[in-house]
C-alpha positions as CSV (number, residue, x, y, z in Angstrom):
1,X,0.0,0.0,0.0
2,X,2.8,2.3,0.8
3,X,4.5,2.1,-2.2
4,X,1.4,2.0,-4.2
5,X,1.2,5.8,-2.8
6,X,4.7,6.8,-3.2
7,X,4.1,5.5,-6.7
8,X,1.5,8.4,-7.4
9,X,2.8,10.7,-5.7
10,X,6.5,10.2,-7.6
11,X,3.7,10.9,-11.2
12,X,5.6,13.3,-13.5
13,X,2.9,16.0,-13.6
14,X,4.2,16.7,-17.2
15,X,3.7,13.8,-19.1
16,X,0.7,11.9,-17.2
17,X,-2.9,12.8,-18.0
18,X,-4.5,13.5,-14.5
19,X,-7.9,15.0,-13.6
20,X,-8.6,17.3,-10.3
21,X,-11.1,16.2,-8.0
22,X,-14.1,18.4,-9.5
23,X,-13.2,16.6,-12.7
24,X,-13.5,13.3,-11.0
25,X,-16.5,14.0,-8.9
26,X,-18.1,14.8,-12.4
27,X,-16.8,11.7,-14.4
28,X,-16.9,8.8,-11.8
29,X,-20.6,10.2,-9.6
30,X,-18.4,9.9,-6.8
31,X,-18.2,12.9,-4.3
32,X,-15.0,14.6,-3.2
33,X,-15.7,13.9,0.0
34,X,-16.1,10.1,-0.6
35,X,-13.1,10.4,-2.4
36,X,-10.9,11.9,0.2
37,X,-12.8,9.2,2.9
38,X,-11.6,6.7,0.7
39,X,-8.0,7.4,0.4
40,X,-7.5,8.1,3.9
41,X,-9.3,4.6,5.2
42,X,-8.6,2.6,2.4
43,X,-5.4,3.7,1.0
44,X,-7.4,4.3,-2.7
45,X,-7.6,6.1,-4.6
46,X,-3.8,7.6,-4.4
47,X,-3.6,10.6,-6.0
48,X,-0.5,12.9,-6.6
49,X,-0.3,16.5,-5.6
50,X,0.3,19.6,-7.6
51,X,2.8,22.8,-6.2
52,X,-0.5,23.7,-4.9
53,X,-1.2,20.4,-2.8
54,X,-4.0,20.0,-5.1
55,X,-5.2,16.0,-5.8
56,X,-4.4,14.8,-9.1
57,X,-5.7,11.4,-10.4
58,X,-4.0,9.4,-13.2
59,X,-6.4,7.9,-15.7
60,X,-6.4,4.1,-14.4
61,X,-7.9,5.1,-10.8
62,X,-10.2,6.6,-12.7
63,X,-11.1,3.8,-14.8
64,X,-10.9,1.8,-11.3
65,X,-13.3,4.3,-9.9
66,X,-15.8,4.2,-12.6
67,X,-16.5,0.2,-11.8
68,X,-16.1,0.7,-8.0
69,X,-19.4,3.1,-8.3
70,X,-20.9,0.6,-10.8
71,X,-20.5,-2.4,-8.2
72,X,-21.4,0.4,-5.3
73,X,-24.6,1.0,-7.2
74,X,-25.2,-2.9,-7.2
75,X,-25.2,-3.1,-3.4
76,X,-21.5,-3.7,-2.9
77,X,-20.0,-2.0,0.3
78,X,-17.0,0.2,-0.3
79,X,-14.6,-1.7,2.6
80,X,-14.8,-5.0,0.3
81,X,-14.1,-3.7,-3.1
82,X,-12.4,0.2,-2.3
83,X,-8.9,-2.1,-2.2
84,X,-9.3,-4.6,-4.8
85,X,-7.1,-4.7,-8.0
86,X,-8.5,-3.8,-11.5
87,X,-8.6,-7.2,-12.7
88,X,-10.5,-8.5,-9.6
89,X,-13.1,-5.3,-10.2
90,X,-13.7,-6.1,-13.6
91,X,-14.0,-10.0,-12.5
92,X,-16.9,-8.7,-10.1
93,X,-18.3,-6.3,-12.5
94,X,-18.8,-8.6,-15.4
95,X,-21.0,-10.6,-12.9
96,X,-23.5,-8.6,-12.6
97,X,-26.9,-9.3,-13.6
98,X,-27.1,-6.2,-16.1
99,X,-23.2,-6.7,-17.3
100,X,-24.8,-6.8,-20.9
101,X,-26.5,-4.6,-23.0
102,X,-30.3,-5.1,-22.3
103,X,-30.7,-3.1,-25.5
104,X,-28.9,-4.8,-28.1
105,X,-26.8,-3.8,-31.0
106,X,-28.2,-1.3,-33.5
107,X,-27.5,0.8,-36.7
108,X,-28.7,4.7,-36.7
109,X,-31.0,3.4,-39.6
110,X,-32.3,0.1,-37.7
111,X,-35.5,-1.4,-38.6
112,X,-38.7,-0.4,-36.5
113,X,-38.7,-4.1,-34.7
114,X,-35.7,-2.7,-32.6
115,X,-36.8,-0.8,-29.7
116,X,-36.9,3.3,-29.6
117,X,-34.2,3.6,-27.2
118,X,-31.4,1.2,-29.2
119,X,-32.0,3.3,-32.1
120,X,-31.7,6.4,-30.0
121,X,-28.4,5.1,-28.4
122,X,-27.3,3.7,-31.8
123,X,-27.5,7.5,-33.0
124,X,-25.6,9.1,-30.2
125,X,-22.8,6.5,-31.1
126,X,-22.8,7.7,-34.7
127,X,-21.8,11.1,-33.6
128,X,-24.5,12.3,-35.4
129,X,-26.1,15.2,-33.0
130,X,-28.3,16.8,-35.3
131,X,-29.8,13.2,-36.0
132,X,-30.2,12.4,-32.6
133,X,-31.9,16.1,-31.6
134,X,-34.7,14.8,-34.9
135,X,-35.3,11.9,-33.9
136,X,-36.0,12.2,-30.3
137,X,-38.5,14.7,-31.6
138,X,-40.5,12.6,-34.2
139,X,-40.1,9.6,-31.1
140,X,-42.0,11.9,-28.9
141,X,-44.5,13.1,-31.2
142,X,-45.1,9.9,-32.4
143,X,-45.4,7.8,-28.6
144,X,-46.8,10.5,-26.7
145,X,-45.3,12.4,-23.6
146,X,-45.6,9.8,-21.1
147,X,-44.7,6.8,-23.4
148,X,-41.7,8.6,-24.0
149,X,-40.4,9.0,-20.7
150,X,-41.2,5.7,-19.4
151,X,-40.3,3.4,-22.7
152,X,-37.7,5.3,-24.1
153,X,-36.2,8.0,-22.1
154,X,-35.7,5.4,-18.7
155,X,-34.6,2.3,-20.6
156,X,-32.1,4.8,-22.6
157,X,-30.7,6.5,-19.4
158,X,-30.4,2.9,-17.8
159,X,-28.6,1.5,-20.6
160,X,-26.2,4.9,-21.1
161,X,-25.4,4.4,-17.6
162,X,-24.5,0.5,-17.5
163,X,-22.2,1.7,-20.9
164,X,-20.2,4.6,-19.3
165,X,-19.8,2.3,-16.1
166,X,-18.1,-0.3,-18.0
167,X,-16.0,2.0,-20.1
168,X,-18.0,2.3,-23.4
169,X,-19.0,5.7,-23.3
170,X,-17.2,8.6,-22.6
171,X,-18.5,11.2,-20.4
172,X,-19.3,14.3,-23.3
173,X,-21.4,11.7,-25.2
174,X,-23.5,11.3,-21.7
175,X,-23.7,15.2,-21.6
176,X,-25.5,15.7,-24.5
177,X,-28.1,13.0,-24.8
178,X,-28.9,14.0,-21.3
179,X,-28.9,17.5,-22.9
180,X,-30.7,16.7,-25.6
181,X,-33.7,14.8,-23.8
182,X,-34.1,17.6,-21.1
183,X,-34.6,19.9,-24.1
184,X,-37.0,17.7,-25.8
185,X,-38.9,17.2,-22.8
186,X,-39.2,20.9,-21.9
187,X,-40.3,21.9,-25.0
188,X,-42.9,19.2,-24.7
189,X,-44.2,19.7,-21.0
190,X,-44.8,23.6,-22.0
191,X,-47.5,22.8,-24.9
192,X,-48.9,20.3,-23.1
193,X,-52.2,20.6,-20.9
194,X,-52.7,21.3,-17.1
195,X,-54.6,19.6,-14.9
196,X,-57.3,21.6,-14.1
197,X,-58.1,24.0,-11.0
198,X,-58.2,22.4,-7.7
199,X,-56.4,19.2,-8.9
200,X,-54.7,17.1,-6.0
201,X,-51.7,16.8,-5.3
202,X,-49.6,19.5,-5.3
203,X,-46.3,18.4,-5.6
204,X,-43.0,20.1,-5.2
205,X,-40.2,19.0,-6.8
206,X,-36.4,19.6,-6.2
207,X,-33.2,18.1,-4.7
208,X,-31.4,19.1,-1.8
209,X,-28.0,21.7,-1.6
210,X,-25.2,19.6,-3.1
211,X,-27.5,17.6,-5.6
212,X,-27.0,18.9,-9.4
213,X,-29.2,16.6,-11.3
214,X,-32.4,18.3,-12.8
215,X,-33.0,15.6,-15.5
216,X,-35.0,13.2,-13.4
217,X,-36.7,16.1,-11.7
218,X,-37.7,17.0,-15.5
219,X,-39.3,13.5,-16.0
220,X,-40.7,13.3,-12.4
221,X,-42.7,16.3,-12.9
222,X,-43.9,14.9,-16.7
223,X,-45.4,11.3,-14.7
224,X,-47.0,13.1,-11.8
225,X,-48.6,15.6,-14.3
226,X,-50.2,12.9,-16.2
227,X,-51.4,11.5,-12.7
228,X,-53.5,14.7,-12.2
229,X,-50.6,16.5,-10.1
230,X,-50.4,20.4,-10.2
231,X,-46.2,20.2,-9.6
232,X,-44.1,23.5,-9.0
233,X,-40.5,22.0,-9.9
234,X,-38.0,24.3,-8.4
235,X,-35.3,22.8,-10.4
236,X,-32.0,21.1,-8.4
237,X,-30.3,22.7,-5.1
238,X,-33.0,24.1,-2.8
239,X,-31.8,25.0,0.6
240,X,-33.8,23.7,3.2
241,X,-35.8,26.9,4.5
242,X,-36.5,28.2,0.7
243,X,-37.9,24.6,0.0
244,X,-40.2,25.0,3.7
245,X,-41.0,29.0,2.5
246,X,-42.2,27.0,-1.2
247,X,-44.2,24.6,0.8
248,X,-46.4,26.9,2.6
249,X,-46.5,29.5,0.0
250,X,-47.7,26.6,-2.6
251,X,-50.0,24.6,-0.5
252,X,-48.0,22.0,-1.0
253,X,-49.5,18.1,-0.2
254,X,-45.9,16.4,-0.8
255,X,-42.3,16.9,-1.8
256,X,-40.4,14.9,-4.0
257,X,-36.8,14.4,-3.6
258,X,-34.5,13.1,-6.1
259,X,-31.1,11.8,-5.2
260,X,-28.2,10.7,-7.0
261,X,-26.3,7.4,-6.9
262,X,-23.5,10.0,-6.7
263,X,-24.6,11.3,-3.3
264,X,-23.4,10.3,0.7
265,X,-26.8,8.7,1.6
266,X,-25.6,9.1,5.3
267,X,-25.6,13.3,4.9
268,X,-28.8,12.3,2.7
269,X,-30.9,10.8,5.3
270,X,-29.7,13.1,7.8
271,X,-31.0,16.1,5.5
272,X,-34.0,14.2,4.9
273,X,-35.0,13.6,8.7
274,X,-34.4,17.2,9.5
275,X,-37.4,18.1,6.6
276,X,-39.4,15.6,8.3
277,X,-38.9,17.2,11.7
278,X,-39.5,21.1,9.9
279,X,-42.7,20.2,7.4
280,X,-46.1,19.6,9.1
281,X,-47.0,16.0,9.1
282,X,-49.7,16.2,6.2
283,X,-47.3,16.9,4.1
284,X,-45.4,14.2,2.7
285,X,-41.9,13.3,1.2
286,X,-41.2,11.2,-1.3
287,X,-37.0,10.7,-2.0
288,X,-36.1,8.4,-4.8
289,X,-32.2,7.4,-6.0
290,X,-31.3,3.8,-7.3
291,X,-28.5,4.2,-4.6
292,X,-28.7,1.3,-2.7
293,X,-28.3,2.6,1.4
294,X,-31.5,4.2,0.5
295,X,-33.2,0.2,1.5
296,X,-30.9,-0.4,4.3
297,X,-31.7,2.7,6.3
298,X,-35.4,3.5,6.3
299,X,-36.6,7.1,7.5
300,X,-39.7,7.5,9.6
301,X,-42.5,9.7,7.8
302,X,-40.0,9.5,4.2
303,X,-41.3,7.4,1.6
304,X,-38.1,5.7,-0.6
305,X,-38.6,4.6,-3.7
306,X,-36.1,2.8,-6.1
307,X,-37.0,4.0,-9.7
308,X,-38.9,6.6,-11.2
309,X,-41.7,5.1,-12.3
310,X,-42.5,4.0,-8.3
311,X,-43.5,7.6,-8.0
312,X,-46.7,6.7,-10.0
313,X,-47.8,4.9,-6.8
314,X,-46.9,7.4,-4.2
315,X,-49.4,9.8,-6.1
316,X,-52.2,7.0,-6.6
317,X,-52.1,6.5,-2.5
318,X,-52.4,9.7,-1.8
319,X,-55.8,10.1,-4.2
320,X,-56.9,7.5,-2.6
321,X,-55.8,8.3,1.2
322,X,-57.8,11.3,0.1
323,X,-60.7,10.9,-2.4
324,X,-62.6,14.3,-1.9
325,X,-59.4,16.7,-2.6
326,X,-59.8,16.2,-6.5
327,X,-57.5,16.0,-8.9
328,X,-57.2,12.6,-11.4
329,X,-55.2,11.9,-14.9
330,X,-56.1,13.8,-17.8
């Protein structure tokens, strides 16, 4: 282990390609502070240091990284696999149930049998952006808002994700079809109709300080729409006592939490039972992330759900738990 970190440390600045640990946090989903946890209790990653003191990480931590989150996101805990070697990582890895493309090869111009989101990921491979901005479009139109988010949109993110994880994707090409679809989906949502006066739920969406994602908030707000929600998104990175402020001022009946896998679930559910403790009871909160502490530590009064589409079924409760406060799909 100790040579192992004299070994990055000794990197010639000059010749190796490194990253900072913004850069990292960005590429691998794993925060800094995770990071910094990691090298001091498990001796990995081992970064080198600029005049500054700065971290600098060489490309193969990052690559070693990248399948530590994928395995972390499979319910792996960090002191078994932090230390492992690359070869044993990638051993683990390709043992996973979703190691393989659930999507399937495809050509930009593949027949209509293939699915929507193989041909949308086949276009983002070809480079072509201009083809890929068209033919989300024309998918849209022709599905319909909410077929588009759950069968193409979901399945596409999913399978984007499994490819970058195992090294098939590079990071830019994730940027813009995320880009892309949270464009798409805007333009969409603003032409399409509201529920109508006095509809129930009203739901407010965000994610807490520290948590950048707006993308899933984007798609959240499309599926509770359709369920007969009135949703005021606030977009990503509300501090606690504007998101209380929104409540009241909204009459809000829930809030809806999205959380990266990227995120320290610990600070997570800490931040998540001081809401519970600040918002009246009525109110409820709904926090969803496929990161997998969120099923090993439950939160009284919080509501965890594992994918996007469980949201559907917090909203149809709660038109149930209350049948006379209106609202329903449209």
């Amino acid at each position: 282990m100790t040579d192992q970190r004299s070994g990055a440390a000794e990197l010639d600045l000059g010749t190796v390609p490194l990253l900072n640990i913004a850069a990292v946090e960005r590429d691998t989903r794993i925060g800094k502070d995770t990071l910094r946890v990691w090298e001091r209790r498990y001796g990995f990653p081992q970064p080198a240091r600029d005049a500054n003191g700065e971290r600098l990480y060489p490309m193969d931590q990052i690559e070693r990284l990248r399948i530590i989150k994928r395995l972390l996101d499979a319910g792996h805990r960090p002191g078994r696999i932090v230390g492992l070697e690359l070869d044993e990582l990638h051993g683990l890895s390709q043992s996973l149930p979703e190691a393989r493309s659930t999507l399937g090869a495809a050509a930009p111009d593949a027949p209509d049998s293939l699915s929507d989101a193989a041909r949308l990921l086949a276009i983002l491979r070809a480079q072509d952006p201009a083809h890929l901005r068209r033919a989300m479009t024309r998918t849209l139109l022709r599905v319909g808002l909410d077929r588009f988010v759950v069968d193409v949109a979901v399945p596409l993110l999913h399978e984007i994700g499994n490819a970058w994880s195992r090294g098939e994707m590079a990071i830019y090409e994730e940027h813009l079809c995320s880009e892309m679809l949270e464009t798409t989906l805007r333009a969409a949502l603003a032409s399409s109709p509201v529920p109508p006066p006095g509809s129930r739920p009203r739901l407010l969406l965000t994610t807490l300080p520290g948590e950048q994602h707006s993308l899933g908030l984007l798609m959240a707000e499309i599926l509770c729409s359709v369920e007969g929600c009135v949703c005021i998104n606030l977009g990503s990175q509300t501090p606690l006592p504007e998101l209380l402020r929104a409540v009241d001022v909204y009459d809000i009946d829930a809030v809806a939490i999205s959380v990266s896998a990227a995120s320290q679930w610990h600070h997570v559910a800490d931040t998540l039972s001081e809401l519970r403790a600040l918002l009246p009871g009525k109110v409820g909160i709904w926090a969803g992330s496929p990161h997998a502490g969120m099923q090993r530590r439950p939160i009284a009064g919080v509501e965890l759900i594992d994918e996007l589409l469980a949201l559907r079924g917090c909203v149809r409760r709660w038109q149930d738990d209350n049948p006379d406060a209106g609202g329903g799909s449209w």
